[in-house]
Backbone bond lengths (Angstrom), bond angles and torsions (degrees), N, CA, C in turn:
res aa  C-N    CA-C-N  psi(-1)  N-CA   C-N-CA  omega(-1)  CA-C   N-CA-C  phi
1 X - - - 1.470 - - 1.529 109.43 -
2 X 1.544 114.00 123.98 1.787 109.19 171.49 1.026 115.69 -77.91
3 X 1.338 131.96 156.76 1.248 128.59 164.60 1.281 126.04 -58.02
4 X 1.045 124.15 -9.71 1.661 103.45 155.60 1.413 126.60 -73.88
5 X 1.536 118.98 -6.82 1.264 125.19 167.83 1.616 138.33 -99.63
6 X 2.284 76.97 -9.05 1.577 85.69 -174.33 1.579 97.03 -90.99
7 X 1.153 127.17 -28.33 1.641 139.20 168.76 1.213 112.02 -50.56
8 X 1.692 128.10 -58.75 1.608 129.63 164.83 1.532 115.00 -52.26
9 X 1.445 126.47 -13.83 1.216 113.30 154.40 0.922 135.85 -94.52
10 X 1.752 113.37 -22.06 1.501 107.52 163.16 1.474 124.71 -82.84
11 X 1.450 109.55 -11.08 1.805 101.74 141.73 1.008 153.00 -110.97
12 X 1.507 97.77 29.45 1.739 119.49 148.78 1.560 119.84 -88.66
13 X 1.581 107.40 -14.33 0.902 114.13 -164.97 1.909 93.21 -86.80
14 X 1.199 106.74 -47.27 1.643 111.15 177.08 1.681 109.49 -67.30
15 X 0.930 124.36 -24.80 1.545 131.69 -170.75 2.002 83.06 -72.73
16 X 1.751 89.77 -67.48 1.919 68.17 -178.87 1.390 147.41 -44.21
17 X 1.106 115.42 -31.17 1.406 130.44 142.30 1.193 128.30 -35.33
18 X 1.049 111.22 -42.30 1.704 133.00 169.62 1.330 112.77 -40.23
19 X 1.541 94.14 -94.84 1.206 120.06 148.23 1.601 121.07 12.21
20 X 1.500 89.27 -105.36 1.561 112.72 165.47 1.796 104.00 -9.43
21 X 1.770 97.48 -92.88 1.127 97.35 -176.99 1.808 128.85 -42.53
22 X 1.160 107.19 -45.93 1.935 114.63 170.35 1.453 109.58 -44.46
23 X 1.425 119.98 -49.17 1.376 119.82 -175.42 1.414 112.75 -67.85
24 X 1.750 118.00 -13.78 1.769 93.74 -158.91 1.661 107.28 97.81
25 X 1.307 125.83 -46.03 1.372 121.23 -141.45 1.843 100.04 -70.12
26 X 0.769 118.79 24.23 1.346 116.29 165.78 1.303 108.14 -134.63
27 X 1.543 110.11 158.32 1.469 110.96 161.13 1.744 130.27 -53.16
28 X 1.341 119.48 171.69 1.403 101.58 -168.84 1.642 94.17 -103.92
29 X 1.060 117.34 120.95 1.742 130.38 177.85 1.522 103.58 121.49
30 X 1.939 120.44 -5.01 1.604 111.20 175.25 1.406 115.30 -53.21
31 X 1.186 103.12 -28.70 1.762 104.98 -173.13 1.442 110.90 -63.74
32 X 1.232 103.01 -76.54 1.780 103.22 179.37 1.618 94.83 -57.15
33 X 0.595 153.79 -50.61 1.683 119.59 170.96 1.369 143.32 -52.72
34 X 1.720 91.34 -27.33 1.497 72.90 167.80 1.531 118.18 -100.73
35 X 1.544 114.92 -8.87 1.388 129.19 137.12 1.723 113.29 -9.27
36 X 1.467 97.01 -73.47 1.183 103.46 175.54 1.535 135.20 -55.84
37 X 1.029 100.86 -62.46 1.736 116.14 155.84 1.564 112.94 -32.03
38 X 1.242 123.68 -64.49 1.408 118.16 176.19 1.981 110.88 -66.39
39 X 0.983 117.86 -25.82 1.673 105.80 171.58 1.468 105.76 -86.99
40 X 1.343 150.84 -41.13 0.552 156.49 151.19 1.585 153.92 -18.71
41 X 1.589 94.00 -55.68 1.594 128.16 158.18 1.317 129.64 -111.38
42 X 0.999 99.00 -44.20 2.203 115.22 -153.49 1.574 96.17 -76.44
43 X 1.791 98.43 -67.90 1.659 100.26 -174.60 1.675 108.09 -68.84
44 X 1.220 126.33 -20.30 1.687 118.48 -174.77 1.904 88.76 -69.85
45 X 1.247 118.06 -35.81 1.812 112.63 -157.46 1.953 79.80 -80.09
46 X 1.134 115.13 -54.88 1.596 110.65 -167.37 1.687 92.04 -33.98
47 X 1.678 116.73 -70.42 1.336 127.91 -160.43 0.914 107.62 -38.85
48 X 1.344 137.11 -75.03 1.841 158.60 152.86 1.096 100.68 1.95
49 X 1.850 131.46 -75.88 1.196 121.61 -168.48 1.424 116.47 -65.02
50 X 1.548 111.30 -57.69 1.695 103.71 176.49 1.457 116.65 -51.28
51 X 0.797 114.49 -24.92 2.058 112.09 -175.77 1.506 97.66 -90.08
52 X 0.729 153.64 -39.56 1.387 162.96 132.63 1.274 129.79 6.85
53 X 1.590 102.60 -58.34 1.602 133.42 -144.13 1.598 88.88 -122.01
54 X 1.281 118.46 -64.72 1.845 138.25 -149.86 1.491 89.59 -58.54
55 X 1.582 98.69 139.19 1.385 144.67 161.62 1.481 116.17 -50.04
56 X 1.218 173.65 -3.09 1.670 151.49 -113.89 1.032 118.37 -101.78
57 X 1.793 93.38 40.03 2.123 94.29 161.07 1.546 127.50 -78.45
58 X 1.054 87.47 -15.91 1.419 93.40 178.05 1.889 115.97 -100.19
59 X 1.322 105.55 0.22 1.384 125.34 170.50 1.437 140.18 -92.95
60 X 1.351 130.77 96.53 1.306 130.09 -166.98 1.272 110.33 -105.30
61 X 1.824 107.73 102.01 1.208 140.57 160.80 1.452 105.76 1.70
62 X 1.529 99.60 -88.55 1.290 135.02 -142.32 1.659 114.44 -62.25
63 X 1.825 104.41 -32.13 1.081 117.78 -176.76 1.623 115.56 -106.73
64 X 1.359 116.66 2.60 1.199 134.06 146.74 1.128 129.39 -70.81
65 X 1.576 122.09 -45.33 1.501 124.40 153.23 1.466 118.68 -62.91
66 X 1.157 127.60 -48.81 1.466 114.28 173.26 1.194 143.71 -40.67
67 X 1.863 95.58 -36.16 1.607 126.81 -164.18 1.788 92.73 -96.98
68 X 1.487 139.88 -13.68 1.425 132.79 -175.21 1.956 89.79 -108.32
69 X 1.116 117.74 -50.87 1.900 105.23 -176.75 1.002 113.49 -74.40
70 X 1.617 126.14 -23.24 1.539 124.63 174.59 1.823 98.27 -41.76
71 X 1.619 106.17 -72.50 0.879 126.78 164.43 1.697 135.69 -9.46
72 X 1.867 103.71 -66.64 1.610 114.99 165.62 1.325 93.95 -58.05
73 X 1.353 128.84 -35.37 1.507 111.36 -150.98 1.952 114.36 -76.31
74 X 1.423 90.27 -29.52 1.678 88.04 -176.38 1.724 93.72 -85.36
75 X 1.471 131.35 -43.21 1.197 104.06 -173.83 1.401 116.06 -40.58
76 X 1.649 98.92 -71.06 1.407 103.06 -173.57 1.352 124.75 -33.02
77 X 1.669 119.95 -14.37 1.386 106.13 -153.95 1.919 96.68 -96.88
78 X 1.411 81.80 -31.68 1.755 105.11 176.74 1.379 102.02 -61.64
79 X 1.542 135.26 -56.46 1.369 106.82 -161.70 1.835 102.20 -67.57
80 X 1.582 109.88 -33.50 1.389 94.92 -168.50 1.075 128.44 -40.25
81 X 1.850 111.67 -43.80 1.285 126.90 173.71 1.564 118.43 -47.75
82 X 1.443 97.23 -55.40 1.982 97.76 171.83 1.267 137.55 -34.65
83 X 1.858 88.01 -40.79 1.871 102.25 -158.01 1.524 94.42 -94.02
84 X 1.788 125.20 -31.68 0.977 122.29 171.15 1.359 136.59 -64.67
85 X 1.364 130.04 -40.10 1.353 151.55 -161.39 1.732 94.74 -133.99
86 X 1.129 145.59 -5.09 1.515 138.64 -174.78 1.786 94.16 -105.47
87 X 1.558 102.00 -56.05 1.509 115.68 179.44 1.230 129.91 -95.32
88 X 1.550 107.39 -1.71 1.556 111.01 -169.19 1.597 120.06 33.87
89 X 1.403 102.62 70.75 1.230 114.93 173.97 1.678 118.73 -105.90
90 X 1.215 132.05 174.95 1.374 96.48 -169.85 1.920 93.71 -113.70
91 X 1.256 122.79 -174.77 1.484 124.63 -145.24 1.467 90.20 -80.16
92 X 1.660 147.77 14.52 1.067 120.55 153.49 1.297 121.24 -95.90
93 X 1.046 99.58 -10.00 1.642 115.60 177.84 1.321 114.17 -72.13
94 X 1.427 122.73 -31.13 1.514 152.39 167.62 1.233 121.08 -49.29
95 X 1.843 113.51 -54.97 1.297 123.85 137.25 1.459 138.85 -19.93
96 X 1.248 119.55 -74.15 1.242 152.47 -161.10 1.787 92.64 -83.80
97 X 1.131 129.24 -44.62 1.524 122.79 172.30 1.485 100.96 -70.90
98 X 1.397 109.29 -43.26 1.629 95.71 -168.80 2.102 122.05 -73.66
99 X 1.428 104.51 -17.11 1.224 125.94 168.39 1.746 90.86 -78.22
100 X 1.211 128.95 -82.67 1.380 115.95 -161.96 1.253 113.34 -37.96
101 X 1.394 135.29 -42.85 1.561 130.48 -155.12 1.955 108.69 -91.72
102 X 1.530 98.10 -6.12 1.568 93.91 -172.69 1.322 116.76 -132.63
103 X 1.739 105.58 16.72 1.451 119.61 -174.45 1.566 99.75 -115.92
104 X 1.565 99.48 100.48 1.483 99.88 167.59 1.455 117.19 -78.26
105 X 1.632 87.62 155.83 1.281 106.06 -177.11 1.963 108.96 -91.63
106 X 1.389 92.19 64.35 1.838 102.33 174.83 1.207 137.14 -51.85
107 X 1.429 113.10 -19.41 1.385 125.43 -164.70 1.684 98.37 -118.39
108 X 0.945 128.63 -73.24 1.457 115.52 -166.74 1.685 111.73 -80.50
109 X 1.318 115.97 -0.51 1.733 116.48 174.53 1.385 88.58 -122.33
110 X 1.413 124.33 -67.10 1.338 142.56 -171.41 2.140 108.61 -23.13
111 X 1.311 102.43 -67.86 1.532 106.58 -179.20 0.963 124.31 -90.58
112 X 1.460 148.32 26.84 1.051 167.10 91.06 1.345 119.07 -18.17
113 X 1.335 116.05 -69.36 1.592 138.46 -162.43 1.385 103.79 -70.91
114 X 1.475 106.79 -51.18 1.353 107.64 -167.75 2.015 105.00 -88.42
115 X 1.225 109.00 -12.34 1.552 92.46 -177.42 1.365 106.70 -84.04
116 X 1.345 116.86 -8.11 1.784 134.19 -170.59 1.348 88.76 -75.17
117 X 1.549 129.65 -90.76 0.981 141.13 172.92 1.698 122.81 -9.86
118 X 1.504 83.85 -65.04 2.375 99.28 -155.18 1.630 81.64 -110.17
119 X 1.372 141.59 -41.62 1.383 114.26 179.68 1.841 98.05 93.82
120 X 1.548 99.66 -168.70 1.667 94.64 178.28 1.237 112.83 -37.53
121 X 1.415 123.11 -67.86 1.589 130.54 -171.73 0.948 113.34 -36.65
122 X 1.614 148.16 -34.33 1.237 135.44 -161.94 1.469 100.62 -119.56
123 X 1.748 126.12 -21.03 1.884 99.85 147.46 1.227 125.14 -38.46
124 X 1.608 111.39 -38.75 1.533 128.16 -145.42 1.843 85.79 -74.54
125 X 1.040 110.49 -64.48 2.094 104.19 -167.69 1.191 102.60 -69.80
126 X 1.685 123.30 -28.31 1.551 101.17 175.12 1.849 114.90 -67.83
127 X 1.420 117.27 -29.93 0.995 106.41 -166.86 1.512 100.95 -70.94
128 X 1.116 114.37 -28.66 1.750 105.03 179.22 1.461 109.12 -78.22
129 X 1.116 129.75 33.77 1.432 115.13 174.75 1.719 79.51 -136.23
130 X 1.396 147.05 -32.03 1.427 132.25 121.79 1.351 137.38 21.83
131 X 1.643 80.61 -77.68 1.678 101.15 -177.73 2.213 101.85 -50.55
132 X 0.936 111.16 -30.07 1.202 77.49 -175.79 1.570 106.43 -150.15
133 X 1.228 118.00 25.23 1.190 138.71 171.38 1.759 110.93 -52.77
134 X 1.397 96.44 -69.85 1.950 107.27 169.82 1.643 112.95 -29.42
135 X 1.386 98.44 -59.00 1.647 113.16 -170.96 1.524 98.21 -40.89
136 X 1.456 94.54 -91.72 1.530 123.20 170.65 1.742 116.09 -3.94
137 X 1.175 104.95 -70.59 1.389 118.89 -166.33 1.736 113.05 -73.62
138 X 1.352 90.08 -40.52 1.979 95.69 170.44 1.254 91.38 -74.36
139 X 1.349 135.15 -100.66 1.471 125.18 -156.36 1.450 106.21 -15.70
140 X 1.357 126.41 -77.71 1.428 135.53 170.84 1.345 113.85 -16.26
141 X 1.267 136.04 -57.36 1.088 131.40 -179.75 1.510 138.50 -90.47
142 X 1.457 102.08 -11.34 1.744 107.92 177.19 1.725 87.19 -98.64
143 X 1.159 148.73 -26.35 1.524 138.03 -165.14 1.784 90.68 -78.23
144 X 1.801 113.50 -36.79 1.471 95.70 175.83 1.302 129.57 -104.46
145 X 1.398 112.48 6.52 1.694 120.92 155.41 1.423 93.89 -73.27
146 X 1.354 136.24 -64.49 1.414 103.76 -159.13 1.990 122.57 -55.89
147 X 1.341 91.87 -39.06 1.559 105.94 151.66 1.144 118.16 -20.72
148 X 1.031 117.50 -64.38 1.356 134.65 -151.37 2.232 111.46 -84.01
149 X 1.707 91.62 -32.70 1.275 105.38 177.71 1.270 111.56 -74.86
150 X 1.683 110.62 -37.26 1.697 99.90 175.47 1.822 119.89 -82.09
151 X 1.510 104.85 8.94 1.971 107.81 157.29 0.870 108.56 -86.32
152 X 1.404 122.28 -37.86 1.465 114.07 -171.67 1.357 108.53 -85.55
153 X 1.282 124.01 27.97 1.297 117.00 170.63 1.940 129.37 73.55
154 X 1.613 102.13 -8.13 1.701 124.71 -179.48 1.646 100.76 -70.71
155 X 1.284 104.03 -42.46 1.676 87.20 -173.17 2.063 114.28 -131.21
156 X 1.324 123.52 143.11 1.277 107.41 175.74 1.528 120.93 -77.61
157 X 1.379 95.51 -31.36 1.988 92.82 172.15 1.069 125.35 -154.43
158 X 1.200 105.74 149.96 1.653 107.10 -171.11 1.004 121.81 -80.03
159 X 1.474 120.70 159.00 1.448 116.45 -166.93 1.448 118.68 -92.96
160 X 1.380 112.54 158.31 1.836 108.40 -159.15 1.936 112.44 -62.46
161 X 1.059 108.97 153.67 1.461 89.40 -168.33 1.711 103.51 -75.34
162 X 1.099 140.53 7.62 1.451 143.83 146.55 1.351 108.10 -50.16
163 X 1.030 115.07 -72.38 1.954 121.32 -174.88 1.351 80.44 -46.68
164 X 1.600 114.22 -82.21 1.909 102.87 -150.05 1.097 108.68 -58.35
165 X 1.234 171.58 54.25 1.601 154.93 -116.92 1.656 81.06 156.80
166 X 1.250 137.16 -74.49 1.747 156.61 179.20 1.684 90.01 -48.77
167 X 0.759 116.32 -82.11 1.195 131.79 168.24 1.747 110.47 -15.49
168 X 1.157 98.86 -58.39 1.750 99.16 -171.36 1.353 109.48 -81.35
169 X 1.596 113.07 -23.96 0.935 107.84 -163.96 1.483 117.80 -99.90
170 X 1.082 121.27 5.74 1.491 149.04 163.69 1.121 98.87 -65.14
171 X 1.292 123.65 -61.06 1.513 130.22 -161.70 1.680 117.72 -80.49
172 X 1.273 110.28 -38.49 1.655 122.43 145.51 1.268 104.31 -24.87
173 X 1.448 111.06 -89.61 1.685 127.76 -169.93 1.297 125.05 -34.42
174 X 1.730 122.14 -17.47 0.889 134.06 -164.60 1.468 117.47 -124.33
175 X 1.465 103.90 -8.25 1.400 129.00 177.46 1.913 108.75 -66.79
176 X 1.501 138.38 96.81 0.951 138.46 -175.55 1.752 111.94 -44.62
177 X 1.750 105.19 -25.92 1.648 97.56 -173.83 1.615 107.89 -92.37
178 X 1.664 95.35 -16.42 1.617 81.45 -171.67 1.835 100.15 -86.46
179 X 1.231 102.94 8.08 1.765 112.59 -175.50 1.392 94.79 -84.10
180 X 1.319 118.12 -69.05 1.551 128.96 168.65 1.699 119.53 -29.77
181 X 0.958 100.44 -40.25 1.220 114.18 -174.35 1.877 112.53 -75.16
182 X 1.173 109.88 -36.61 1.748 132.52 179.89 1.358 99.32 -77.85
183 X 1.396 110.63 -54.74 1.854 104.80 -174.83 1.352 86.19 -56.07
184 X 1.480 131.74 -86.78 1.525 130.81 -148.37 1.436 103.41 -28.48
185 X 1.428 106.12 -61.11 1.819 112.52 -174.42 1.467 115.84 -40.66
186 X 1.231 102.01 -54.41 1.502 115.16 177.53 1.553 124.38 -57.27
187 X 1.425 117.83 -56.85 1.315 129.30 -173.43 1.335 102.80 -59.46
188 X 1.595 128.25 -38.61 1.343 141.17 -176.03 1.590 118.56 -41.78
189 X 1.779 102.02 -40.07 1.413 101.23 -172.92 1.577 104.71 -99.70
190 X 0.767 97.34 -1.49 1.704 107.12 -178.35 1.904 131.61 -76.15
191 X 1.199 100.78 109.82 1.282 93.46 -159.51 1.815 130.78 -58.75
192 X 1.536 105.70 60.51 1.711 101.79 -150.70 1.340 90.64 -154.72
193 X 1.346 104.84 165.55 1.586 108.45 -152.71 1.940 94.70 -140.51
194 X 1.081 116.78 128.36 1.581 115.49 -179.87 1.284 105.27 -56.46
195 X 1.299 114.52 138.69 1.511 117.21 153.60 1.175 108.10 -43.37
196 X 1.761 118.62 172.24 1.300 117.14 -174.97 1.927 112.12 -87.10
197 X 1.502 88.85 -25.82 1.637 103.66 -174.75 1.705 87.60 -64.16
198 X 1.143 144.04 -70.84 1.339 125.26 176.24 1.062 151.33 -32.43
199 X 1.416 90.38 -55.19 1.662 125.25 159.84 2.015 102.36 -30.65
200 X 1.425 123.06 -72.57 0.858 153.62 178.54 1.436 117.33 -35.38
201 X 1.572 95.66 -69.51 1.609 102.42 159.56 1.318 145.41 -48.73
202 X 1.556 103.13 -45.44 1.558 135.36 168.95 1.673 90.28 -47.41
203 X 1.149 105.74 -73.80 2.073 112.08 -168.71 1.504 107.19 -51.24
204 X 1.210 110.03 -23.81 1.648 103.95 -167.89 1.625 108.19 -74.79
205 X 1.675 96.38 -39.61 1.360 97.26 177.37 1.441 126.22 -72.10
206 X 1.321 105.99 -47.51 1.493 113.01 156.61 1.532 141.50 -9.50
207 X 1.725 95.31 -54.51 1.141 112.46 -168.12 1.326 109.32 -101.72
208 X 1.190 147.05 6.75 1.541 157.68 125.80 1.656 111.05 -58.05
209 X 1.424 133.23 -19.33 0.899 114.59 -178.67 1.383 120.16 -71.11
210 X 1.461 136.63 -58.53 1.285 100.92 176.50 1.089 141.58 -85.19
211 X 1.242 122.50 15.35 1.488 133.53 165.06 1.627 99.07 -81.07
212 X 1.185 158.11 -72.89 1.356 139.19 166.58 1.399 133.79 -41.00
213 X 1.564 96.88 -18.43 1.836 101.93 173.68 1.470 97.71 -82.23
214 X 0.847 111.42 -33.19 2.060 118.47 -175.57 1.407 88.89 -40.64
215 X 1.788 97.06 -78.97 1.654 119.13 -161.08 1.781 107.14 -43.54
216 X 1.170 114.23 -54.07 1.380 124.47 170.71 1.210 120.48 -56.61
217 X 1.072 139.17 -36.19 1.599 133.24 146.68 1.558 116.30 -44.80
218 X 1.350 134.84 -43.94 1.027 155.09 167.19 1.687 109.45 -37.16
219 X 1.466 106.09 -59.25 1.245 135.38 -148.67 1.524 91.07 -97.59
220 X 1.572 133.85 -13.48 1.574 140.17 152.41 1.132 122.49 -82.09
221 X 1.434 117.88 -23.83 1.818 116.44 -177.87 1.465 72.47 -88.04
222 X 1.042 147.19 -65.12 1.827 120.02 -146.10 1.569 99.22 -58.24
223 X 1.168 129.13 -34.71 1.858 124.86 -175.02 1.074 96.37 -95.34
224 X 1.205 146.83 -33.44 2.004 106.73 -179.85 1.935 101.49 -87.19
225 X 1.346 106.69 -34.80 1.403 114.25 -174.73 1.829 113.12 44.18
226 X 1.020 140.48 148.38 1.174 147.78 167.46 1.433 156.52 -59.91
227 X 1.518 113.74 96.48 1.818 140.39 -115.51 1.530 81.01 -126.49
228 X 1.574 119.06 129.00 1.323 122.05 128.57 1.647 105.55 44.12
229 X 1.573 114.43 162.18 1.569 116.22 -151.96 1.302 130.13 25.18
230 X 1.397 111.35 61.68 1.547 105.90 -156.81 1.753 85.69 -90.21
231 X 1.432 133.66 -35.49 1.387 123.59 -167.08 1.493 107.07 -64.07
232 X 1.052 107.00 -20.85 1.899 115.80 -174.31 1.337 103.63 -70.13
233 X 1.548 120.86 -59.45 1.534 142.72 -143.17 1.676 69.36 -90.04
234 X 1.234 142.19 -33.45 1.903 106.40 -172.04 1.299 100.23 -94.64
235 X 1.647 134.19 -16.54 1.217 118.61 178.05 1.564 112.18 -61.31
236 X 1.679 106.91 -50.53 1.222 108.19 178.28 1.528 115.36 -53.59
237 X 0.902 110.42 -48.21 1.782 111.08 -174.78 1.691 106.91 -55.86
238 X 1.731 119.97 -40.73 1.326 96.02 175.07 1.237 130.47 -64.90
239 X 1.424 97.72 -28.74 2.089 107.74 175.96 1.307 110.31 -55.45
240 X 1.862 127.77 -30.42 1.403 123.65 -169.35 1.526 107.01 -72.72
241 X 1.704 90.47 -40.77 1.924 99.39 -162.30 1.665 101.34 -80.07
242 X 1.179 130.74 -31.75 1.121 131.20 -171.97 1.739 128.89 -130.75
243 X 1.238 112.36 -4.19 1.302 120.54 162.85 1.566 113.46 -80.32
244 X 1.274 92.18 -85.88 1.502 103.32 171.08 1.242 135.64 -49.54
């Protein structure tokens, strides 16, 4: 399949969602549930098996991470500048543009697109840029919102980087993908092999995930739909699709 066909399905696949939601034809809360269901279950079992299973001899870590945060790092630094000094927004707003324009959406567009395309091989490097993407990007961004709250005058001091650090890392721990993500790591070095009844299960879920994360994205643009700052929300969006 080329990508012009694997793209027309993953936005037919989001249109259905659409859909869905526009018509009514679902209950009202199906979305965030099954929202939920796919972060929750589908992509943690996807994570598990590829980290698990995946090859990365032919994959260099080191220069894969460099070559994707190099990357977050100038967007982010660029939209701040935009939204700050382009929009005169004040430094939380700065934040929040600079997270929107350089935080891909990996998991519910992200593994779909790319397993269509690259197949095993290209779960396999996305999931390692995965592995520590979550960390990265939260830490990154609550150490510079709070930053950001004591310019704008919201807070007098910041909190010790112990608290914020406890803090993040609570929320990590509890994170189903960054859980998904630890079993895979873990089970990997481990000398033991799933039963087959697992084995089985694990794949079943797996393989619904991005076809329901599609639909469920779908089934979120119809409920938040598009409110006020619209010149902001397209600047940022061109920096995601075409800067970065």
């Amino acid at each position: 399949m080329g990508i012009v066909n694997t793209l027309a399905l993953v936005f037919a696949l989001v249109a259905i969602g659409y859909l869905l939601a526009l018509r009514g034809t679902l209950r009202d809360g199906a979305g965030e549930a099954l929202g939920d269901f796919v972060v929750a279950v589908a992509i943690p079992a996807l994570l598990f098996r590829t980290l698990s299973q995946a090859d990365f001899g032919g994959v260099k870590p080191l220069t894969l991470w460099a070559a994707y945060f190099t990357s977050i790092l100038c967007t982010w630094v660029v939209a701040t500048l935009l939204i700050r000094r382009g929009f005169g927004r004040d430094a939380r707003s700065g934040v929040v543009a600079g997270l929107s324009a350089s935080f891909s959406n990996l998991l519910l567009l992200g593994f779909p697109v790319i397993f269509a395309l690259f197949g095993q091989a290209g779960t396999e490097a996305l999931s390692l840029i995965l592995a520590i993407h979550m960390p990265i990007m939260l830490t990154t961004s609550v150490i510079l919102n709070e930053r950001a709250e004591m310019l704008d005058g919201l807070r007098e001091h910041q909190s010790s980087m112990g608290t914020t650090l406890l803090r993040i890392v609570k929320s990590l721990t509890s994170n189903p993908l960054v859980l998904g993500i630890l079993a895979g790591v873990i089970w990997r070095f481990l000398p033991l092999e799933l039963p087959d009844f697992l084995s089985e299960l694990i794949d079943r879920l797996a393989a619904v995930a991005g076809t329901l994360a599609l639909i469920s994205l779908g089934l979120s643009l119809r409920r938040f739909g598009i409110a006020r700052n619209v010149p902001q929300a397209a600047t940022m969006t061109a920096l995601k699709l075409l800067f970065m």
